[in-house]
C-alpha positions as CSV (number, residue, x, y, z in Angstrom):
1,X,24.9,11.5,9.2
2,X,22.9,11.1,12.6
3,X,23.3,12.6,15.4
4,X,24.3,11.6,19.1
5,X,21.1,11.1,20.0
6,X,19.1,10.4,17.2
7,X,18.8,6.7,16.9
8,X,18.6,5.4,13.2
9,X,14.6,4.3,12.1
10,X,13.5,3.2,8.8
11,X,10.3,5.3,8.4
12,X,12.3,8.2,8.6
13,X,14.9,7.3,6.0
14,X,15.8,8.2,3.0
15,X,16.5,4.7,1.4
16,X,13.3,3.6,1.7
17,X,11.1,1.4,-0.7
18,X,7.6,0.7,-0.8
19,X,6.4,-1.6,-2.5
20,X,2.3,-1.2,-2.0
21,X,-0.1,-3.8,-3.1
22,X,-3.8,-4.0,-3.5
23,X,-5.2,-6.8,-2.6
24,X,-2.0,-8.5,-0.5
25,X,0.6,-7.1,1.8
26,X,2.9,-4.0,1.3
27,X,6.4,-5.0,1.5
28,X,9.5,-2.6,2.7
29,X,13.0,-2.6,1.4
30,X,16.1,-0.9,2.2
31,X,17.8,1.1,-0.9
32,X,21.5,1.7,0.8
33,X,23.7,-0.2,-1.9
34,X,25.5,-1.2,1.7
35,X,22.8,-3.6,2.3
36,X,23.0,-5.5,-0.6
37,X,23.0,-9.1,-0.1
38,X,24.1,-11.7,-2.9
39,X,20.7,-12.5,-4.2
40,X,18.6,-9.6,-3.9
41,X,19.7,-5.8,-4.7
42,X,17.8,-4.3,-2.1
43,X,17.1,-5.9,1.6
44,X,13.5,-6.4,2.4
45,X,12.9,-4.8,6.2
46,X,9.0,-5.9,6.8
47,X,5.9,-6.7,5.7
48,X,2.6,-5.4,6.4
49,X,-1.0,-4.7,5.4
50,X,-1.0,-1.4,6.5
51,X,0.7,1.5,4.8
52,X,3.2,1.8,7.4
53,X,6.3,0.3,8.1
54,X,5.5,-1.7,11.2
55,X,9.2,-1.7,12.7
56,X,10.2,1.2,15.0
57,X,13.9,1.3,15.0
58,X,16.6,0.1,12.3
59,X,17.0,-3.3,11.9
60,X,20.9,-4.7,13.3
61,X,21.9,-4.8,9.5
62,X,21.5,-1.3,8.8
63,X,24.7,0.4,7.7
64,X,23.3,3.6,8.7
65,X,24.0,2.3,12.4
66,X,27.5,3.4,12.1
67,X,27.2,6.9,10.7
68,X,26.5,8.4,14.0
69,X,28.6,12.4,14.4
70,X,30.9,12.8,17.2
C-alpha cells in the first residue's frame, strides 16, 4: 500500500523486471499479475540502453495507482 503522498514509480517497485542485454537495449516489465494483457504475461514499461528505467512515475496502467491508504 502507498501512502497519501507518495506517488506510485516503477524504479521503486517491487514488481519490477529487468531484462538486461549486452550488446542491445535493456527492456522493463511490470510483474503485477493485474497488468496482464491477453498476449503477453507481463507488461513491458520502457526500453533503454542504460541500466535504468528511464520513466519517472507509474505508467496510467499501473494497478498500483489505486492502492493509495486513507
Amino acid at each position: 500500500m502507498l501512502d497519501i503522498n507518495e506517488k506510485p514509480a516503477c524504479s521503486t517497485c517491487e514488481e519490477l523486471i529487468t531484462d538486461y542485454s549486452n550488446c542491445g537495449r535493456n527492456s522493463f516489465y511490470c510483474g503485477d499479475k493485474r497488468s496482464a494483457t491477453e498476449t503477453e504475461p507481463h507488461r513491458r514499461i520502457a526500453q533503454s540502453r542504460s541500466k535504468e528505467i528511464p520513466v519517472k512515475t507509474a505508467p496510467r496502467w499501473c494497478p498500483r495507482k489505486g492502492e493509495i491508504m486513507t
